[in-house]
C-alpha positions as CSV (number, residue, x, y, z in Angstrom):
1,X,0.0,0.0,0.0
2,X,3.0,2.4,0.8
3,X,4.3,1.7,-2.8
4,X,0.7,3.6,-3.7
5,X,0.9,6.3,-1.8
6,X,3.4,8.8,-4.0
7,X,0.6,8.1,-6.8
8,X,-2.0,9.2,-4.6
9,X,-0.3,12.4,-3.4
10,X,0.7,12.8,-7.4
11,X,-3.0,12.3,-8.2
12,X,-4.3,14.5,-5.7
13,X,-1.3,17.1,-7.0
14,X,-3.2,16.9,-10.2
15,X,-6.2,17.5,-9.8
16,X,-6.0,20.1,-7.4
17,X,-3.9,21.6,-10.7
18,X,-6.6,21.0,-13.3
19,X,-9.1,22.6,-10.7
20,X,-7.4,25.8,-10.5
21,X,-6.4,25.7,-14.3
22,X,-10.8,25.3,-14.3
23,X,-10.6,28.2,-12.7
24,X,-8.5,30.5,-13.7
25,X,-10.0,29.7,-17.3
26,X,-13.8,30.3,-16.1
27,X,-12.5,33.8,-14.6
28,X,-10.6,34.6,-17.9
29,X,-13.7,33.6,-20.0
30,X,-15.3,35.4,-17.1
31,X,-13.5,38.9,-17.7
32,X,-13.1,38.4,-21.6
33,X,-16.9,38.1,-21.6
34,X,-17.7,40.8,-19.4
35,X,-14.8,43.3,-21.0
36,X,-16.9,42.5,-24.5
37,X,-19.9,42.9,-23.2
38,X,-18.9,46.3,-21.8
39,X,-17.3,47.0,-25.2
40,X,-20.5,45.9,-27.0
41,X,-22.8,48.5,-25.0
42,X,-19.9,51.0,-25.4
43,X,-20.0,50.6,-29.1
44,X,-24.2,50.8,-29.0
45,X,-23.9,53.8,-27.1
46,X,-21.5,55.7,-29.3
47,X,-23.7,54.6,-32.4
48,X,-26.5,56.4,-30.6
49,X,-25.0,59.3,-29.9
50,X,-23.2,59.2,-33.6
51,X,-26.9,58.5,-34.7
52,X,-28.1,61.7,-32.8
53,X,-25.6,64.1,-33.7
54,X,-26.7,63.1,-37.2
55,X,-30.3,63.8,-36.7
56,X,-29.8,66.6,-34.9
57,X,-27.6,67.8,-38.3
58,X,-30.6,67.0,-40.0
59,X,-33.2,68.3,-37.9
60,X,-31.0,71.6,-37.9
61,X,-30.7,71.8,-41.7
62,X,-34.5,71.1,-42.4
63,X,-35.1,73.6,-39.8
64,X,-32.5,76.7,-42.1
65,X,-34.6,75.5,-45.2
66,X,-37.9,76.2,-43.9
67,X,-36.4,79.3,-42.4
68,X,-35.0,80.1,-45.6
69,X,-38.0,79.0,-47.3
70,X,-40.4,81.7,-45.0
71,X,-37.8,84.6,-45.8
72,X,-37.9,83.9,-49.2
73,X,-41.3,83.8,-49.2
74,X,-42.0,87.0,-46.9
75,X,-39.9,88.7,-49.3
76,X,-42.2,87.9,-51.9
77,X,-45.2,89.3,-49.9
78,X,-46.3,92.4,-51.4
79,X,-46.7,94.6,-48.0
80,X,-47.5,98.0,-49.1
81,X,-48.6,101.3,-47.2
82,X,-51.9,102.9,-49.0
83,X,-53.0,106.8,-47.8
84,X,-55.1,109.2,-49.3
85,X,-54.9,113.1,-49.1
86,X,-57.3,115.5,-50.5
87,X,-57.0,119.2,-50.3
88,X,-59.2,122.3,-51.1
89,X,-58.5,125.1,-53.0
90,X,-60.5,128.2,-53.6
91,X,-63.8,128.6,-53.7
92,X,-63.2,129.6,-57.6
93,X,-67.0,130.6,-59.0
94,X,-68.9,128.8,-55.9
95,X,-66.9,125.6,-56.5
96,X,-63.4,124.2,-54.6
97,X,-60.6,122.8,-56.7
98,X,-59.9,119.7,-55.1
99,X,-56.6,117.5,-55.0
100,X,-56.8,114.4,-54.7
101,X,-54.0,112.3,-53.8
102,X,-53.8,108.7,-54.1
103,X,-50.0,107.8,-51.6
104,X,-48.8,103.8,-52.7
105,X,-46.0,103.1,-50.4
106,X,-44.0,99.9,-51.5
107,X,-42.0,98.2,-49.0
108,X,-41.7,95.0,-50.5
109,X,-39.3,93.5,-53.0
110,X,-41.4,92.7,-55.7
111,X,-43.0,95.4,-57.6
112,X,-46.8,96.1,-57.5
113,X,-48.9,96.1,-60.9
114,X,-51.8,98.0,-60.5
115,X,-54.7,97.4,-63.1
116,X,-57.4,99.7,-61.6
117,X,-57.7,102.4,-59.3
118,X,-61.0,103.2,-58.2
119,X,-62.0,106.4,-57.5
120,X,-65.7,107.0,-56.1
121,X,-66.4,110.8,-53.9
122,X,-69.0,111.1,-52.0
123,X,-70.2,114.0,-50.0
124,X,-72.1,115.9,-47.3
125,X,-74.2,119.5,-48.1
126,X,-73.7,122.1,-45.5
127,X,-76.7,122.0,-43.3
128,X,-78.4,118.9,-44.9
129,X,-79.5,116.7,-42.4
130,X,-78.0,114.3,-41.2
131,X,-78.7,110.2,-41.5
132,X,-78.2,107.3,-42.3
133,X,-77.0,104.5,-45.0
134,X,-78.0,101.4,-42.7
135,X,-80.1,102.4,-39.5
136,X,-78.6,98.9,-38.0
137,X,-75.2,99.9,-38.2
138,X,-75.9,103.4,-37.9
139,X,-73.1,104.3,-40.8
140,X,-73.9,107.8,-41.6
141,X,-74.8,108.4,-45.2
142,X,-72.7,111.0,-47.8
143,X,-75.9,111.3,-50.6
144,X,-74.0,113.7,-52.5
145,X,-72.5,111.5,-55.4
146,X,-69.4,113.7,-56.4
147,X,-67.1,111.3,-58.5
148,X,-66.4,108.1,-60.0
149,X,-63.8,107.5,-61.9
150,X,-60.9,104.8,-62.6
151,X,-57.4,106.1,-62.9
152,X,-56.8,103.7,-65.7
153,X,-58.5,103.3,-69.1
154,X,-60.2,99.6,-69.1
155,X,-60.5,99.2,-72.4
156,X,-59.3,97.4,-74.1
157,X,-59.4,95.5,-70.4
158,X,-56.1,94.2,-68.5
159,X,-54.0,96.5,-71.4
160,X,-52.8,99.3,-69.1
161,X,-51.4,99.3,-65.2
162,X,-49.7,101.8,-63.3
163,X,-46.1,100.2,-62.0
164,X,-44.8,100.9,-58.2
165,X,-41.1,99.4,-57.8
166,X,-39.6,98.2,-54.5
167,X,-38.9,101.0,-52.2
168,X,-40.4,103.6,-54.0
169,X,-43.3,105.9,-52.5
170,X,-45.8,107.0,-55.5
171,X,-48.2,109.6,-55.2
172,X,-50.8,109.4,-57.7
173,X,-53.0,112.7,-58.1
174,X,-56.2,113.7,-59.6
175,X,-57.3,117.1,-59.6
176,X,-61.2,117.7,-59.6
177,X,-63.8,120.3,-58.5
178,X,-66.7,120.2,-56.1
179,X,-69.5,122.5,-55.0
180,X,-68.8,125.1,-52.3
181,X,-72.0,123.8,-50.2
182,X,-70.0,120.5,-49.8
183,X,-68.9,120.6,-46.1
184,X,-67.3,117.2,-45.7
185,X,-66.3,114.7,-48.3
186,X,-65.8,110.7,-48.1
187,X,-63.4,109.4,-50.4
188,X,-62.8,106.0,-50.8
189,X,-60.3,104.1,-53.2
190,X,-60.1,100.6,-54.3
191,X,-57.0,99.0,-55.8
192,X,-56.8,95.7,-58.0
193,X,-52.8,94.7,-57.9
194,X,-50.9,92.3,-59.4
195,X,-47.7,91.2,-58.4
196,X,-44.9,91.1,-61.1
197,X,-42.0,88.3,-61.2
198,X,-38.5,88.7,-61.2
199,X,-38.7,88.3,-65.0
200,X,-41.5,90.7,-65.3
201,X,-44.4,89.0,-65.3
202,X,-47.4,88.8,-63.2
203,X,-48.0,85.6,-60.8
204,X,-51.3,84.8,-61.6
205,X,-53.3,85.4,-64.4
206,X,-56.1,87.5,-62.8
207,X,-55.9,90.4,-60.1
208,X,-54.0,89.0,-57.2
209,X,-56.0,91.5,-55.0
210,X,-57.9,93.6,-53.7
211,X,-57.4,96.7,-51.6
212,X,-59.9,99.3,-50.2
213,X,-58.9,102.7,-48.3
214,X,-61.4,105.4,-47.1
215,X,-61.1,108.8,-45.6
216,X,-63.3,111.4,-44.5
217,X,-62.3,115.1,-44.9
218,X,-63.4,118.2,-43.7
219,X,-63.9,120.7,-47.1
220,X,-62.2,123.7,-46.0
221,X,-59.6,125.4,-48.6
222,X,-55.6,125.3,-47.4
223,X,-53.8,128.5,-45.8
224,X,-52.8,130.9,-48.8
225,X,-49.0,129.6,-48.6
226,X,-50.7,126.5,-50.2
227,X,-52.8,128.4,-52.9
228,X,-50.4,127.8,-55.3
229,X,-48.8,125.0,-54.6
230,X,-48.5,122.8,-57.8
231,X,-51.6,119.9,-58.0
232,X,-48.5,117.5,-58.9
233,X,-47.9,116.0,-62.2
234,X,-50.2,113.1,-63.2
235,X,-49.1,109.9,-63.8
236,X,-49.9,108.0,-67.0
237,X,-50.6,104.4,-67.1
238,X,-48.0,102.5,-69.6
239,X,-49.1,99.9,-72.1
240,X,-48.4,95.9,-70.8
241,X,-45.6,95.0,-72.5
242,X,-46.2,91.7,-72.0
């Protein structure tokens, strides 16, 4: 039995070798696994983040197009200032020269195309009574029919416009009379515009719009410094070239 014994203690020797070579391996598998694992959700995580810095890009650069897109577009909108003036000169054989002045302010960047400017006066005798057009809105009533015109000449029809570039402020006049028993006036104006293209032409085939402005004026004729100030030079429509 002695003669077995060195085997024994060899044996034992061995497997108490092979147990911690067991386990040594099953902790390096251990760590190897856990070190890829980390690697792997390192790796996810920087795709993600690579993956929303990308978006982000893109959301950002969709975002400066539509910006662009609205800035272009506002550009495009034709915002323009409309006032009217009207002054009183005289009385000149019981009637008053009036001026009338039509103001177009453009502060767009496209130019305006205007096809018709219509121009209807009415007014308000001096001690007439006083009433009304529509008793339920109580809007008082002007029975005196004074004028009616359009600037433009409409026939032959869509043939003539007047032109207001960007930037510019055009003051379109038109010198009338009225009687000297008129004590207040109501003028009202009503624009049909167009709105020309870069190349020169218009963006739609009919009116783009329309645009109404009233005022009501007092009649009374300017200080004497004004007497002879000049009524302005009338502007002629030009001929569509186009």
């Amino acid at each position: 039995m002695e003669s077995w014994k060195p085997l024994v203690e060899h044996w034992e020797l061995a497997v108490t070798f092979l147990s911690l070579l067991a386990t040594l391996a099953t902790v390096t598998l251990a760590y190897y696994g856990m070190r890829a694992e980390r690697e792997r959700s390192e790796r996810e995580i920087q795709l993600r983040n690579e993956q929303q810095v990308r978006e982000d890009r893109i959301r950002a650069e969709q975002l400066a197009r539509e910006d662009e897109i609205r800035r272009i577009e506002r550009s495009s909108v034709p915002r323009t200032e409309f006032d009217l003036e009207c002054r009183f000169l005289g009385p000149v054989q019981g009637e008053y020269i009036t001026d009338i002045r039509i103001i177009v302010h453009n502060k767009s960047q496209v130019r305006r195309k205007f096809g018709s400017i219509q121009v209807p006066m009415l007014g308000l005798r001096s001690g007439a009574p006083l009433g009304y057009w529509d008793r339920g809105q109580q809007r008082l009533e002007f029975p005196e029919k004074l004028l009616k015109v359009d600037l433009l000449p409409q026939e032959p029809l869509g043939r003539y416009y007047y032109f207001v570039e960007p930037g510019i402020r055009q003051v379109f006049t038109y010198p009338t009379k009225i009687p000297s028993t008129i004590s207040h006036v109501l003028l009202h104006v009503r624009f049909q515009s167009r709105v020309d293209d870069e190349h020169g032409g218009s963006t739609e085939s009919e009116y783009e719009s329309v645009f109404d402005e009233e005022r009501l004026f007092e009649v009374k004729p300017d200080e004497p410094k004004s007497r002879c100030a000049i009524l302005g030079r009338r502007w002629r429509p030009q001929a569509d070239s186009h």
